[in-house]
N, C-alpha and C positions, 0 to 999 in steps of 0.2 A: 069503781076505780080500777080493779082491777081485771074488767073486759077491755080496758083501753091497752094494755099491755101486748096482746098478739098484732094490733092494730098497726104500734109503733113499730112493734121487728116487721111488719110486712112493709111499712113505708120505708124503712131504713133499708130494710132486702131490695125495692124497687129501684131508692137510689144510688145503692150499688151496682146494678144492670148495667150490661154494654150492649150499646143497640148497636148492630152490624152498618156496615158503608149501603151494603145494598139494598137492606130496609129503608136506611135513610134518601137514597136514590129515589125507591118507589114511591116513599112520600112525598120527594119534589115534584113527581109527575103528576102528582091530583092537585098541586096547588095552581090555582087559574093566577099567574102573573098580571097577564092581560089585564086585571079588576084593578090595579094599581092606579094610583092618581098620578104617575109621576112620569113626567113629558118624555115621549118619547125619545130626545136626545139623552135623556139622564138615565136610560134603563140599563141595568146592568143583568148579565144570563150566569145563572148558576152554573156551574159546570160539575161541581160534587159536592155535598156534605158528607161528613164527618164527624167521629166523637173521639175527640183527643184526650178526654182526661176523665175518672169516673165520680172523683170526691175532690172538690163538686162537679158534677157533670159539666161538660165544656164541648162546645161543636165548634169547627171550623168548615165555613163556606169558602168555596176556591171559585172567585166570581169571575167574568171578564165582561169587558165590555160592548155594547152589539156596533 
């Protein structure tokens, strides 16, 4: 029981973390949209992500329409 103890502070440490706009950026770039099922009139283009809150982590998409 008590090797589960470093386990929990390091999970609790992670979801404390603040991931930067411009990481979050770079990770919209490798997401393939395109794979989406959803009809091309309905597509919406991300324009930024965002982490607005740490506890509990919270993201804001600032989407537009194509």
């Amino acid at each position: 029981m008590s090797t589960n103890f470093p386990l929990i502070d390091e999970v609790a440490a992670e979801r404390r973390k603040r991931i930067g706009t411009g990481a979050m950026n770079r990770f919209l770039k490798t997401v393939d949209f395109e794979r989406a099922s959803v009809p091309m009139r309905q597509r919406v283009r991300i324009l930024y992500l965002t982490q607005s809150n740490l506890a509990p982590p919270t993201f804001i998409l600032s989407p537009t329409a194509r």
